[in-house]
N, C-alpha and C positions, 0 to 999 in steps of 0.2 A: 527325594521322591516327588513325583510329576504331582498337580496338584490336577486332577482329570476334569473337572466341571472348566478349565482354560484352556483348553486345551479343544481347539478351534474343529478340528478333525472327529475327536472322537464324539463332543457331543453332534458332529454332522450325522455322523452314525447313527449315535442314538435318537436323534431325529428319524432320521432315514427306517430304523427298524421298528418304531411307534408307529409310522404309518403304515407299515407293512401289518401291524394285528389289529388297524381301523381300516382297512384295505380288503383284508382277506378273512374269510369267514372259517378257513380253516386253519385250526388252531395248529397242524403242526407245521403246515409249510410255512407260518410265519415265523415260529421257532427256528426251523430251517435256516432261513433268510435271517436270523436273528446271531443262530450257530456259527454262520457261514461268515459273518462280517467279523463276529470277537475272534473267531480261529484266523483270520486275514491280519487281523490287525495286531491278536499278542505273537504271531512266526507259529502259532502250534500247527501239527502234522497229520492229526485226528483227534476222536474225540469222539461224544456219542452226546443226545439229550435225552433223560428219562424221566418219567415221574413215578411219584408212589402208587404201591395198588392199594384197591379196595381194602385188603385187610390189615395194608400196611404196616409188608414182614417185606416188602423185596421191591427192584425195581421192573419196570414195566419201560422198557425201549421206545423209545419213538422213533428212533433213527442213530443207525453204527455206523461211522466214518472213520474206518479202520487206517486211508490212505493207500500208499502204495504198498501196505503191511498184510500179510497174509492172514487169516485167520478164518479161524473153522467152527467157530462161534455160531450158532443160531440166534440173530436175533431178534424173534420171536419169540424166545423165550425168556422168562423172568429171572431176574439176577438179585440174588439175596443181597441186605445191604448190610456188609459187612467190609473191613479194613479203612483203607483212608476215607472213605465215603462213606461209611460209617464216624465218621469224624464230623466230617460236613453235616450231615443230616444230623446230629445228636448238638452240635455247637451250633447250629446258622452259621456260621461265617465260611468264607473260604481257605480250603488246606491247599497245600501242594510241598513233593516231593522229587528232590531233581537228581536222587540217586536211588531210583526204585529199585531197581534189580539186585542193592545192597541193604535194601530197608525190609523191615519187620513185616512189611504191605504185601510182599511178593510172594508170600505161601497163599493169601487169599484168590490168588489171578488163576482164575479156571483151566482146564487142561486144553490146548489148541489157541490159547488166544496170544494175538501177536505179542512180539517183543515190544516193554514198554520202559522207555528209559528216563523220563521223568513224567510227572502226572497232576495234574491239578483239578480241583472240585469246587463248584461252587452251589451253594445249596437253593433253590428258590422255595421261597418264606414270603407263606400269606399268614398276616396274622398272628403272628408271631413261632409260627407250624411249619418245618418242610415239606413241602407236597412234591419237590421230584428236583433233580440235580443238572448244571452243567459238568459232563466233563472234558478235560483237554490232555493230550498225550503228545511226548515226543516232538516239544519244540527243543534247536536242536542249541541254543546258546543256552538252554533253563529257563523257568519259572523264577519270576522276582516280586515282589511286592507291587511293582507297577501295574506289573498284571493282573496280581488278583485284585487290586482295583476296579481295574479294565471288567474285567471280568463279574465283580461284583457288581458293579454298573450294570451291564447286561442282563445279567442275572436278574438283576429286582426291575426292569423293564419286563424281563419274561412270564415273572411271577405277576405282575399289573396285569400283561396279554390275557394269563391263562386265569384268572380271578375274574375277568370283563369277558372272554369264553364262557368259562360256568355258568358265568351270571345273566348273560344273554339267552345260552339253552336254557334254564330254569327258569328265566323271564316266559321264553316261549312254550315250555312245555305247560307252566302254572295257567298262561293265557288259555291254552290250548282246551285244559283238562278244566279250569276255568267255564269256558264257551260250552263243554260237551255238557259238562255237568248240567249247565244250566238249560240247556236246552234237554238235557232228558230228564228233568227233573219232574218229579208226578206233579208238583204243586205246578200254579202260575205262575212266572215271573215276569213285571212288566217295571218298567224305567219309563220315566219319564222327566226332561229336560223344568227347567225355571218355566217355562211360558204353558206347563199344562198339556204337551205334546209326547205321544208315544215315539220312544226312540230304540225302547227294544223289546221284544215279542216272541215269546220261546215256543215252543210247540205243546206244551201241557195250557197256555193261555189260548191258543187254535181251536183245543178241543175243546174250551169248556166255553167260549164265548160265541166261536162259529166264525170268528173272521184270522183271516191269513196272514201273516206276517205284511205280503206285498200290499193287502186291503187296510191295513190299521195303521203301519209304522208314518208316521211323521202327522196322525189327525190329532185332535183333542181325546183328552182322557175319557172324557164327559161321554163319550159314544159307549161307553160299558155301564153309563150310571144312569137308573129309571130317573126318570122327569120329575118325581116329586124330590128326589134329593140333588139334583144340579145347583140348585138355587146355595148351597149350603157347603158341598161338594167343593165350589168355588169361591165362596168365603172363607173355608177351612184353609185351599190352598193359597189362595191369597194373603192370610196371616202365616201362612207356615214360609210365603217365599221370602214373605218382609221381617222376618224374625227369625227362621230358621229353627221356631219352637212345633213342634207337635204335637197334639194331645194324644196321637196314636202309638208317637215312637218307643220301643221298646215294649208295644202292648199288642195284645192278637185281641183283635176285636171281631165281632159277627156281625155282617152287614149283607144286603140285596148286591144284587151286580144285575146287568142287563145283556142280554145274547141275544146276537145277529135276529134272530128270527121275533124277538122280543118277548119273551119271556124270561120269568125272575129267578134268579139263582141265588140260593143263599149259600156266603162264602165266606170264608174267615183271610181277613186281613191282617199282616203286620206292613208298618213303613220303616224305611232307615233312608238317610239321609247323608249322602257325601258330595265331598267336590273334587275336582281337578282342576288344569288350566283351563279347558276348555268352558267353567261354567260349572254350574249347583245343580243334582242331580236326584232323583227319589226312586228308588226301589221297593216296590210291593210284591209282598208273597200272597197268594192268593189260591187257599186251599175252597177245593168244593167240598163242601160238607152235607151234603144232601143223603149221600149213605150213610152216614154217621148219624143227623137226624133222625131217619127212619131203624135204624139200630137202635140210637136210643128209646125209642117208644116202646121198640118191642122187647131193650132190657127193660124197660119201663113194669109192662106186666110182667114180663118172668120174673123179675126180681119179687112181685109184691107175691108170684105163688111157691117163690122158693122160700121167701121168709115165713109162709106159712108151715111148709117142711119142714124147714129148717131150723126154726127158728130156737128152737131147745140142741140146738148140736154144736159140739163142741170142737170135734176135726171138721172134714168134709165129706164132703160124699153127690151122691146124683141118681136120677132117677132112668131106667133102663126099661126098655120095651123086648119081650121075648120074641126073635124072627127066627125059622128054618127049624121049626119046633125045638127055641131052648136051648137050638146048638151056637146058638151067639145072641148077643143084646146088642140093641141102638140106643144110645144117650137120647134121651128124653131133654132131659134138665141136670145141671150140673151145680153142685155150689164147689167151687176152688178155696180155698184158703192161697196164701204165698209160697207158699211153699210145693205145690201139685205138680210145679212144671218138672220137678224133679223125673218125673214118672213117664214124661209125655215125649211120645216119640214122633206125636204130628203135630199141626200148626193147632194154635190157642184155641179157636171156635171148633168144640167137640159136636154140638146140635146135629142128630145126622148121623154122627158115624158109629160103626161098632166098636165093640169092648175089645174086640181080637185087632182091629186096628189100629186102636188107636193104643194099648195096652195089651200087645201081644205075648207079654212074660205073664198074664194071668192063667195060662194053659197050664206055663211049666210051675207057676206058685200053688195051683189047684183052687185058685178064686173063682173061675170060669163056672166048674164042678159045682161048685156053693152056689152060684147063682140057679144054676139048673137045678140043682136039687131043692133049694127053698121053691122055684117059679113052680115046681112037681109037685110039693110036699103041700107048700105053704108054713112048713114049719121057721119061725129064726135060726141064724145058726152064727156064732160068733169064730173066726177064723185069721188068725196073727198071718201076716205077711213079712218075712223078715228078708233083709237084701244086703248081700255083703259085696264090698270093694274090695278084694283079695281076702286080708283076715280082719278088717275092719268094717263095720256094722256101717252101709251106708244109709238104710232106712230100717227103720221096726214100726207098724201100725197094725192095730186093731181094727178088724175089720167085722162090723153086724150087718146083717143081712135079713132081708123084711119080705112082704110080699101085701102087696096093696090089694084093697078090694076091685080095682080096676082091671089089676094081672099085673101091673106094673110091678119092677125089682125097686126096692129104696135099697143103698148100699152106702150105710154111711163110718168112718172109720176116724180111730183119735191117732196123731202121731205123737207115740211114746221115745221117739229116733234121741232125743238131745239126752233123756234120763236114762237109757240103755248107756248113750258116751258115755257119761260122766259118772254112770255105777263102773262101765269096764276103766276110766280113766283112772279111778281112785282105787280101784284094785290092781291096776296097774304101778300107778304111782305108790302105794303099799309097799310092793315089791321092787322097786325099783330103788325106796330110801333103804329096804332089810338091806338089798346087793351091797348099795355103797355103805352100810353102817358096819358091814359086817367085812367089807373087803376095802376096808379103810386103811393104810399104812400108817395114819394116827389113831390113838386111843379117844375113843367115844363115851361118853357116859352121861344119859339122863338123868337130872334129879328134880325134885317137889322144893319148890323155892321156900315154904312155910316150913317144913319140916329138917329139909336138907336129905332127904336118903334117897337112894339111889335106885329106880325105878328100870334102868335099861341100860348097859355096858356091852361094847363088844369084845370079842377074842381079845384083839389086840391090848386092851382096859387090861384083861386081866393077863397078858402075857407082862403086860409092862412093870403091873404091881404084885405077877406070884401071887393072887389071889384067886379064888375057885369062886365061879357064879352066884353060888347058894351065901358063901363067906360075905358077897358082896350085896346084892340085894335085899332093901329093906335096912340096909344099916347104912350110915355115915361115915363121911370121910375125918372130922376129930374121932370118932370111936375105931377107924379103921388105924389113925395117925399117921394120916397119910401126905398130911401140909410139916412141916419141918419147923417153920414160921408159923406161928396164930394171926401174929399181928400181918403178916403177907397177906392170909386170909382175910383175915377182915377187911383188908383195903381192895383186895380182887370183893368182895360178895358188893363192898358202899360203891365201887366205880362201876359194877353191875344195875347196882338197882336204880342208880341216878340216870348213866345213859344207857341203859337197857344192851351194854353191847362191851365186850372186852374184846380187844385182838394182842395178841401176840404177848401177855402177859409171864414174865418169866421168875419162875417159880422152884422151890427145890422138894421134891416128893421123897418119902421112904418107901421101898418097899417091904413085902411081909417080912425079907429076910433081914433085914439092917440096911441094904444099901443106901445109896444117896444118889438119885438121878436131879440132873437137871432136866426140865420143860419150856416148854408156851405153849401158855395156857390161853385159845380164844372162848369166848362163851356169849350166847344171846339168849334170853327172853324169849320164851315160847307158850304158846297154850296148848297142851295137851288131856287127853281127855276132859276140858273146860276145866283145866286147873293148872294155874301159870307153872310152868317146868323152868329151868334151865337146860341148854344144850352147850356141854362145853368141847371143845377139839385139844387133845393136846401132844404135842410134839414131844421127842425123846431130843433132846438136843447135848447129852451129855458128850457123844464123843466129838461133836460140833465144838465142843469147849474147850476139851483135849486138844483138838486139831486146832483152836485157835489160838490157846497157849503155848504149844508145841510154834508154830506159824511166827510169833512175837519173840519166841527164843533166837529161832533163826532169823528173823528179819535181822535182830539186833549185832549178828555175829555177821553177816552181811551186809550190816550199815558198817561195822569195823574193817570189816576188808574192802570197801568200797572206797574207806578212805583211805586205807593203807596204799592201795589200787591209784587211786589218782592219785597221790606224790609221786608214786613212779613212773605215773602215765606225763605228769610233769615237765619231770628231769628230763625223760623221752624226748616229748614236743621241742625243750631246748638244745640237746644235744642235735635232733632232729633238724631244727632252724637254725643250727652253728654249722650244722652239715652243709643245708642249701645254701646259706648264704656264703660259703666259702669257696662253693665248687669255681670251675674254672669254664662253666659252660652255662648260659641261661635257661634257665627256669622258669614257666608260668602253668596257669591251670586259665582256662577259659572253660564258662561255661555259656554253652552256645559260640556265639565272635563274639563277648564280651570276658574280660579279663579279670580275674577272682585276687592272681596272686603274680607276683613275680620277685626275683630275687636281685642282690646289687648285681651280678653279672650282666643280666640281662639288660638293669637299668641304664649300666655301663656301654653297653654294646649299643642302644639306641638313643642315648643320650639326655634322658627324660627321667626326673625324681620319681621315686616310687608311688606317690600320691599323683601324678601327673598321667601314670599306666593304667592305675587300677580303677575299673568301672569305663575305661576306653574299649573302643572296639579294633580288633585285629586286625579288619582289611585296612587300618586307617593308620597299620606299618610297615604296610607291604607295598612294595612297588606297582603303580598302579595296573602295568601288563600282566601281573604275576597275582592282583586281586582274584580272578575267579579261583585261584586254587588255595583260596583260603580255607575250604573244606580240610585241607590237609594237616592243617596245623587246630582246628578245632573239631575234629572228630573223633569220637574217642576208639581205637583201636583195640578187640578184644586179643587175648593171647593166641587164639585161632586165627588170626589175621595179621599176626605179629610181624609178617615179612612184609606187609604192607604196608606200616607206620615208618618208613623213611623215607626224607621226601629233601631235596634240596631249592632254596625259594630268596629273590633277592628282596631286602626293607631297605627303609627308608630312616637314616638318622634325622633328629631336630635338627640338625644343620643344613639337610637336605641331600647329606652325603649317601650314594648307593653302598650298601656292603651285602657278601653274599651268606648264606646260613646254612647250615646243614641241622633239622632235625629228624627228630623221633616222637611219637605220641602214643602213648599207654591210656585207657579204661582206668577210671577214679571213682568213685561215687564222693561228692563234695558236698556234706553237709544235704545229703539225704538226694542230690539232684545227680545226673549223668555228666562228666565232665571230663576236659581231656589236659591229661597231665605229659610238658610238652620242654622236650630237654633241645635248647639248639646250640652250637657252636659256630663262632666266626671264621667262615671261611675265606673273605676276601684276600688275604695274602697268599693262600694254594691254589683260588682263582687267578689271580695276576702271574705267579709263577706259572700255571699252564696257558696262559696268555704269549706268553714272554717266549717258554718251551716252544708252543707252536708258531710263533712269529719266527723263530729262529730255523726251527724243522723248514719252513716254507722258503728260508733264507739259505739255508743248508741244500733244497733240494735244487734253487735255480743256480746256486754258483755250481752244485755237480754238473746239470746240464750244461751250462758255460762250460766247465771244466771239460764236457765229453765235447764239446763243440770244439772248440779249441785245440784238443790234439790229433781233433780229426782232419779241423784245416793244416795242422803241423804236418802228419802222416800225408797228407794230398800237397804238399809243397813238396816233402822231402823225396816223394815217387817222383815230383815231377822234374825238380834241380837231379835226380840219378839219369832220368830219361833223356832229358833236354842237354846234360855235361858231360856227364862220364859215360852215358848209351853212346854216346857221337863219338866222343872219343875213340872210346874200345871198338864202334863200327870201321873208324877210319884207321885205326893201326889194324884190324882184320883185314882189311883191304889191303895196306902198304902191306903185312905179311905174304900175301898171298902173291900179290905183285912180285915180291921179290923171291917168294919160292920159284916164282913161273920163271923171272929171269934165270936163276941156279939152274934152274933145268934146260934153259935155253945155252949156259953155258956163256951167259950175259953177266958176267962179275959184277962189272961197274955198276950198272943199275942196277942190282937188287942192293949192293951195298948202300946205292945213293937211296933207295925206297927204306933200308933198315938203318939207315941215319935219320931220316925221317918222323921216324916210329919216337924216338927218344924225347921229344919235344912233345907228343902227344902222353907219351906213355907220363913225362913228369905234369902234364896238366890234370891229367886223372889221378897220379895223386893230390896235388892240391884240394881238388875239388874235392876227395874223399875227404881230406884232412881238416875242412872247411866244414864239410856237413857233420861230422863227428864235432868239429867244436860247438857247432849250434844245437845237435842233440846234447851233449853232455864237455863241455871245458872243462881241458884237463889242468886248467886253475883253481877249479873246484876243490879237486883233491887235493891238487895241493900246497894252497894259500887258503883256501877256506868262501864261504857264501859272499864276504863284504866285499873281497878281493874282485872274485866273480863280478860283482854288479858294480864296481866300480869299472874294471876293464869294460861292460856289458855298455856301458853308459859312455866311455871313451868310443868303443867303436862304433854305436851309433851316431854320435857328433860328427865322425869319418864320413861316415855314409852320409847323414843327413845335417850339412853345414848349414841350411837356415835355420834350423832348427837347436832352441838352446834347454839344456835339461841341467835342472838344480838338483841333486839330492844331499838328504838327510840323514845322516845314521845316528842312532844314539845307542845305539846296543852295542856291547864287545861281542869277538867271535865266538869264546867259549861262553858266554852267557844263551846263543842258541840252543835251544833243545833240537838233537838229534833227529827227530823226523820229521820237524820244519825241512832240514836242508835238503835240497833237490838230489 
C-alpha cells in the first residue's frame, strides 16, 4: 500500500484544495473543487457530497454527480442515512463496496437512482462527530485501500474547510449581534483605549450625555467627568493602567457624570477590563439612574404609609379608590407579597390602574361585587377566592374587605394556596398507598414493633395464609404459627432492629391449613400513627423453588448428554478430518482473502507446508493477472447462487511453476464469522491436453487447406495435359477422318487411305497419353505391389525426369504393417 503523505502529486492536491476553502468564501463550491480533484484522481465515475441535517436522522445534498448515469433522483431532497453510509457515519472511517449490486447495501438505493456498481464512503469528522459524507460510485477497475486513503485524506481536509466555514459565520454573526446589542442597549456603553481615550460610543451614551459618537470618539474620557472629580478620575486610571487593579471591577458603583450642556447626571458605573493584540482596553456600563432616584423617594413615603396599613397583615392586599360610581376601582396603594405576580396580567407598577384591568378574572370570581357592595354598605365582608389549573387548586386566598373613612376600599387577603396542596396531597397520597397496599401481587402486613400484632394486612396476606381479616388483626404471627422456624424469626426481628431494613429474607410460613409455603420476606421500620410499626412485603416463592429444583434435575441429565454428545461429536471431527485430509481435491476455508484451513492436497498442489498457508492471504497464490478475481475463491456463495460458485483460476506453486485450478465455493459460518468453504482440483494436465487438441485442430485444418489446394492444382494440370495432348490429338485424326471421308467420296482411294494411315500414329499417342495420365492419378502398381513398390517406382521415375536432381529414401515399415486407409 502507497504510503500517500510521499506521494508528490497527491499532497499537490491537497495543497491545491486548502487553498481553494482559504480562497473561496463559499463553502460548497470549495467542496466542489475538493470533490472534483479526489473523483480525478481515485478513476471514480460519480459520486455526490453531503452533510448532516439539523436533526441529524438524514443527509442533506450539496451536490449529485451522477455522470453520464441516468437518474431521476431529486436532489434537493433529503436522504435517510441508512446502509453502507450508514456504516461510515456510525464508525468515522471509510467503507466501500466493489460488488454492490450483489451486496446487502442494494435494497437500501432509492427507486429511479442510477445503476451503481461499486461505492465507497468516507465520513467527514469534526471532533470526533460525523457532520456529512463523501461519496464515490462506479470507478470502473474498483475501490481499494489506496483509495480510501486518498479519500480519507480529503475528506479530513473537508471536514477542516467546513469547521473554518462555521467558525467564520458564527465569528460573524456573534460580531454582528455583538455590535447590535450594544448599540441598542438602554445602558451606556463606552470603551476606552490605555491613554484615557474614547474608542467606542453606543447610542444609549448619545442620549444621556448629549455628544455623538462622531463629536466624542477618539477625545479624553474626562469630557464626561465634572471638574471636581478629574483630578482623581486620573489618578484612578492611572493606577488601574500601571497595575491593571481596579477598585471598581466587578462593583456597580454610583457616581456624577457631566453632559454636553453641563449639567450633572447621576449614574451608576461598572468597569471590566480586557486585552487583545491591539493594546489594554476598559469597558464601562453606565446606567442613568435619575428615574430610579426619584422612584425611590416616592417608594420612600408610600412605603412609610403602607407600613402603616399594613403593618398587622399577614398576606397582601392594597388600597382602591371607587370611579364610575363603584363600577370599578383604581389601586391607590398596593402591598405585594412574592408571590401577587401570580395574579397579574399587566406590568409590576399597578399605581393608576383599575381592578378590571389589571385583575380582570375578579368579575367572574365575584371579588369586584364585594368591593362595591362594602364601598355601598360600608359593611366587611370576608370572600375566598379559589382558582383551579384543570383539577388542581392553583391558588386559594382569603380575601377581607373594609371601607375607610375616606371612602377608600382596604382589600387585604391571606394565601392559604400551599395548605389547601398539602391537605389534597395527603389525601391523595392516602389513597394512593390503600391502591397499591391492596392491589399488591405480594402479601402486605403491618405490625407494632413493641407488641408484634398485626394492625393492617391486604387481601393477598390473607389469601396467601387462609386466614379471615378479624382471625388476623390484633393477634400475632407465633399465636397465628405462622414462622415454621422461631429461631428464623428471631434472626429476621435482630437484623430488623439493628439495620432498621430487611430485603429479600427467605423464610418458610404455614398456613391456617397445614401447608408449607416458601417466602421473601423484606421489611423496614416505620412510624405510624407516632408509633414505630414494621412494614413487611412478602413474596410467595414456593413454586419458584419447585421450578428451580425441577431446572437442577434437568440441568444434570443435560450435563449427561452433553457429554455423551461430545464424544460423538469427537469421533465425527476425526472421521470428518480423515475425510478432508484424504480427498483427492484441495480444500481450504478463507475468511475474508485470509486462509483459516487447508488440507495435504491443497498443501500438495502449491507446494507450501501447512503452517506456511495458514493466516497467508489468497491473492498471494494466484497468478498475478488472475488476482482481481480473487473475490471468487473468497466469497461465500449462498445455495441460491449455487450456479455461481464455479470458477476456473491459474496459481502460483513455491517454485514458481503456473498450474491451472478448477473450483467451487459454499456459505460456512466458521467459528461464529462468514466464511467461504472452497473445494479446487488440479487442472493443468486437461489444460495442456486442450492446448495440444487445439494446436493439432489448427494443424489439421491448414494441411486440409494444403490438401484442397493441391488437388486443385492436380485437377487444373490433369484438364490441361487432356487439352493440350489428347484435345490435339483427337482434333487432328477428326481432321485426317474427314480428309479421307472427302477423298472416298471423291473416289480418291489412295489418299484417304494415305490420310487413314496417318490416323494410326495419332490415334496410338492418345493412348499413351491416356495411359500416362491414369498412371499419375492412380499406378496400377498400387494395386498391385502395394504403397512401397509405388513410391519406390514414384522416385525412380522422377530421377528420369529430373537427372540433377538426387532423392534418398527411407523405409522402415513393411507393407502389411500399413493400415488400410493410409494407402492412396
Amino acid at each position: 500500500m502507497n504510503d500517500i503523505n510521499r506521494d508528490p502529486k497527491i499532497l499537490e492536491s491537497l495543497i491545491n484544495c486548502s487553498q481553494a476553502f482559504l480562497k473561496a468564501s463559499d463553502f460548497k463550491y470549495a467542496a466542489h473543487t475538493v470533490y472534483e480533484t479526489c473523483k480525478k484522481m481515485i478513476g471514480a465515475t460519480a459520486g455526490y457530497v453531503a452533510l448532516l441535517s439539523a436533526d441529524e436522522t438524514q443527509n442533506e445534498i450539496l451536490f449529485l454527480d451522477m455522470g453520464a448515469l441516468p437518474c431521476e433522483l431529486d436532489p434537493d431532497l433529503p436522504m435517510p442515512i441508512r446502509g453502507l453510509r450508514a456504516e461510515a457515519y456510525t464508525s468515522g472511517k471509510v467503507v466501500y463496496d466493489n460488488d454492490f449490486q450483489r451486496s446487502k447495501w442494494l435494497q437500501y438505493l432509492p427507486e429511479g437512482h442510477g445503476r451503481l456498481n461499486n461505492v465507497l464512503f468516507a465520513p467527514l469528522v469534526i471532533d470526533d462527530r460525523t457532520v456529512g459524507i463523501f461519496g464515490f460510485a462506479n470507478k470502473p477497475a474498483g475501490f481499494n485501500d489506496d483509495d480510501a486513503l486518498v479519500v480519507n485524506a480529503f475528506a479530513d481536509l473537508t471536514a477542516v474547510g467546513l469547521m473554518q466555514n462555521r467558525t467564520t459565520r458564527n465569528l460573524e454573526k456573534n460580531a454582528y449581534h455583538l455590535n447590535v446589542l450594544m448599540q441598542t442597549a438602554n445602558d451606556a456603553i463606552i470603551t476606552v483605549d490605555q491613554q484615557g481615550l474614547i474608542c467606542f460610543w453606543n447610542q444609549a451614551a448619545e442620549k444621556y450625555f448629549g455628544y455623538s459618537a462622531d463629536e466624542i470618539v477618539g477625545k479624553p474620557c474626562t469630557c464626561i467627568v465634572p471638574e471636581k472629580f478629574v483630578a482623581a478620575h486620573r489618578e484612578e486610571f492611572f493606577r488601574l493602567a500601571q497595575t491593571g487593579v481596579s477598585r471598581l471591577a466587578r462593583h456597580q458603583v454610583e457616581i456624577e457624570g457631566l453632559h454636553k450642556n453641563g449639567a450633572i447626571l447621576p449614574v451608576e458605573l461598572s468597569i471590566s477590563k480586557w486585552e487583545v493584540a491591539e493594546g489594554v482596553f476598559f469597558t464601562g456600563i453606565v446606567r442613568d439612574i435619575s428615574p430610579r432616584l426619584q422612584m425611590e423617594r416616592e417608594n420612600r413615603k408610600s412605603e412609610k404609609r403602607m407600613r402603616e396599613i399594613f403593618q398587622m397583615m399577614e398576606g397582601g392586599g392594597g388600597v382602591y379608590k371607587a370611579v364610575d360610581n363603584g363600577e370599578d376601582f383604581v389601586i391607590v396603594e398596593y402591598h405585594r407579597p412574592h408571590d401577587w405576580e401570580e395574579l397579574l396580567e399587566t406590568e409590576v407598577n399597578l399605581t393608576g390602574k383599575t381592578i378590571r384591568e389589571v385583575f380582570p378574572a375578579s368579575v367572574e370570581y365575584g371579588l369586584l361585587d364585594v368591593f362595591h357592595r362594602v364601598w355601598k354598605t360600608g359593611k366587611p365582608e370576608y370572600h375566598p377566592v379559589i382558582i383551579y389549573d384543570g383539577k388542581d387548586i392553583k391558588s386559594w386566598r382569603k380575601n377581607y374587605v373594609y371601607k375607610l373613612s375616606s371612602g377608600e376600599i382596604v382589600a387585604l387577603y391571606h394565601d392559604i394556596t400551599e395548605r389547601k396542596k398539602m391537605e389534597k396531597m395527603l389525601l391523595e397520597s392516602e389513597n394512593l398507598f390503600r391502591a397499591i397496599f391492596e392491589t399488591s401481587p405480594n402479601a402486605i402486613n403491618i405490625n407494632r414493633l413493641d407488641d408484634g400484632k398485626f394492625v393492617l394486612v391486604n387481601s393477598k396476606f390473607l389469601n396467601l395464609t387462609g386466614y379471615k381479616n378479624h382471625e388476623v388483626i390484633g393477634n400475632t404471627a407465633p399465636k397465628l404459627k405462622l414462622w415454621q422456624d422461631s429461631n428464623k424469626r428471631a434472626q429476621f426481628l435482630n437484623q430488623l432492629t439493628e439495620e432498621s431494613s430487611v430485603y429479600d429474607f427467605e423464610a418458610e410460613f404455614s398456613t391456617k391449613y397445614g401447608e408449607t409455603i416458601t417466602t421473601l420476606v423484606s421489611a423496614e421500620l416505620l412510624s405510624y400513627k407516632n408509633t414505630l410499626h414494621l412494614l413487611a412485603v412478602t413474596k410467595d416463592i414456593t413454586t419458584l423453588k419447585q421450578t428451580e429444583k425441577a431446572l437442577l434435575e434437568a440441568n444434570k441429565k443435560l450435563a449427561k448428554r452433553y457429554r455423551i454428545n461430545s464424544k460423538k461429536l469427537e469421533k465425527s471431527e476425526v472421521k470428518y478430518s480423515q475425510l478432508v485430509q484424504a480427498l483427492l481435491t484441495g480444500v481450504y476455508i478463507c475468511v475474508g482473502e485470509k486462509i483459516v484451513f487447508v488440507n495435504n492436497k491443497l498443501c500438495e498442489m502449491f507446494g507450501y507446508s501447512e503452517d506456511e498457508l495458514i493466516n497467508s492471504s489468497m491473492p498471494d497464490l494466484l497468478h498475478p493477472d488472475d488476482r482481481d478475481s480473487c473475490q471468487l475463491m473468497c466469497t461465500a456463495v449462498t445455495q441460491a447462487d449455487s450456479d455461481q460458485g464455479d470458477y476456473e483460476i491459474r496459481g502460483i506453486r513455491k517454485n514458481g511453476d503456473i498450474i491451472h485450478l478448477s473450483g467451487r465455493t459454499t456459505f460456512i459460518d466458521y467459528n461464529g464469522q462468514e466464511a467461504a468453504l472452497g473445494n479446487i482440483a488440479d487442472i493443468s494436465a486437461r489444460k495442456k491436453a486442450e492446448n495440444e487438441l487445439q494446436k493439432s485442430e489448427e494443424e489439421l485444418r491448414f494441411l486440409s487447406a494444403q490438401l484442397l489446394s493441391v488437388e486443385e492444382r492436380e485437377r487444373k494440370r490433369i484438364a490441361a495435359d487432356i487439352h493440350d495432348s489428347i484435345g490435339q490429338v483427337l482434333s487432328a485424326i477428326k481432321f485426317s477422318v474427314e480428309s479421307s471421308l472427302f477423298a472416298i467420296a471423291e473416289q480418291s482411294y489412295i489418299t484417304a487411305q494415305e490420310g487413314l494411315e496417318k490416323i494410326i500414329p495419332l490415334t496410338q499417342q492418345s493412348i499413351d497419353e491416356v495411359r500416362r495420365i491414369i498412371m499419375d492419378l492412380r499406378p496400377s502398381i498400387l494395386d498391385d505391389l502395394g504403397l512401397i513398390a509405388t513410391i519406390s517406382w514414384f522416385c525412380r521415375e522422377f530421377e528420369s525426369l529430373y537427372t540433377d536432381l538426387s532423392i534418398e529414401k527411407e523405409i522402415t515399415v513393411a507393407e502389411e504393417d500399413i493400415p488400410k486407409p493410409l494407402k492412396i
